[in-house]
C-alpha positions in Angstrom: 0.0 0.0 0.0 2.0 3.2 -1.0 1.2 6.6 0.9 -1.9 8.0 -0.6 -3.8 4.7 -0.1 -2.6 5.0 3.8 -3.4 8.6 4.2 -6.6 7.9 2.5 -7.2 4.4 4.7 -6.8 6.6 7.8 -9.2 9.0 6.5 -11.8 6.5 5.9 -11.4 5.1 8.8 -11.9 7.7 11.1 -15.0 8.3 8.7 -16.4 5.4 9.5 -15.7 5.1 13.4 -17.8 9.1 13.6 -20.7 7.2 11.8 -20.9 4.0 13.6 -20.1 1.5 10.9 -16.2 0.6 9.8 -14.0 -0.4 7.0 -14.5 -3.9 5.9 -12.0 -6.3 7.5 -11.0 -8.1 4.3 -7.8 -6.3 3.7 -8.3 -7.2 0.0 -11.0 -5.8 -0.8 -10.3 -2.3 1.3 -7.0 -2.1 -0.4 -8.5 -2.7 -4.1 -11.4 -0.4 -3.5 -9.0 2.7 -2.0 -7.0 2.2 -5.4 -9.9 2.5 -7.6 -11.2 5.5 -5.6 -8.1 7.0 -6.3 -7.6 6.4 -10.0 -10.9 7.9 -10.1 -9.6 10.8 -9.2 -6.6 11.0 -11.0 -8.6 10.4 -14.3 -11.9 12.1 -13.4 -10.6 15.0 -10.1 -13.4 13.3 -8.1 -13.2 10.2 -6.0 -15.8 8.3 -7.5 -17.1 5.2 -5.7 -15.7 2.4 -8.3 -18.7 0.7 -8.3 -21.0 3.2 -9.6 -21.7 4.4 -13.3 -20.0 7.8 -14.0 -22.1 9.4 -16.1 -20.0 12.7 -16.6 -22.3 15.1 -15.5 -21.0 17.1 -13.0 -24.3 17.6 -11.4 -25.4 13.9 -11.6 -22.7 12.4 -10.5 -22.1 14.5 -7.5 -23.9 11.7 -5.6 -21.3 9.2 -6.2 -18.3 10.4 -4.8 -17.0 8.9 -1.9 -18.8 8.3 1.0 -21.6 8.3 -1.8 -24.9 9.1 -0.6 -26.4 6.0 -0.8 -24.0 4.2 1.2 -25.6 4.8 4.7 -28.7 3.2 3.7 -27.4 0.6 1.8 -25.7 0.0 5.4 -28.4 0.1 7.1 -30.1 -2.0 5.0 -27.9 -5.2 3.5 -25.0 -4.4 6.6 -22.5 -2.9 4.0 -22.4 -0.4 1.3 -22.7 -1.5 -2.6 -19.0 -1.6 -3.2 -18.4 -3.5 0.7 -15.7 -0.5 2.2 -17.6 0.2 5.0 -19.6 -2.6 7.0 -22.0 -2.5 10.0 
């Protein structure tokens, strides 16, 4: 893991311990899912959740960057969000 995906791990961590859920605990998946988030924003200067549909209007897609805001229902509901980085 090279030194943005830490300083972003941190950052999502402490997200997630404010809002009573946390990161998942399969390393693997965490890891994968901080990378995508950030070659999202490399290529698109947003951090786009990596598993929804960019649609490339700014507007639109406002709602997906990470912490999107479906993910605290989707939490609520199945006991993780769509792409599984945070958990109940």
């Amino acid at each position: 893991m090279n030194k943005e995906e830490k300083k972003l791990l941190e950052e999502y961590k402490d997200y997630a311990a404010r809002n009573g859920f946390r990161l998942n605990p399969n390393k693997a998946i965490v890891e994968g899912t901080l990378k995508r988030l950030l070659e999202n924003e490399k290529k698109f200067g947003e951090r786009y959740c990596p598993c929804r549909r960019i649609t490339h209007n700014k507007e639109e897609d406002k709602k997906i960057i990470c912490p999107c805001i479906y993910h605290k229902e989707e939490i609520k509901k199945q006991g993780h969000c769509h792409c599984m980085l945070f958990v109940k």
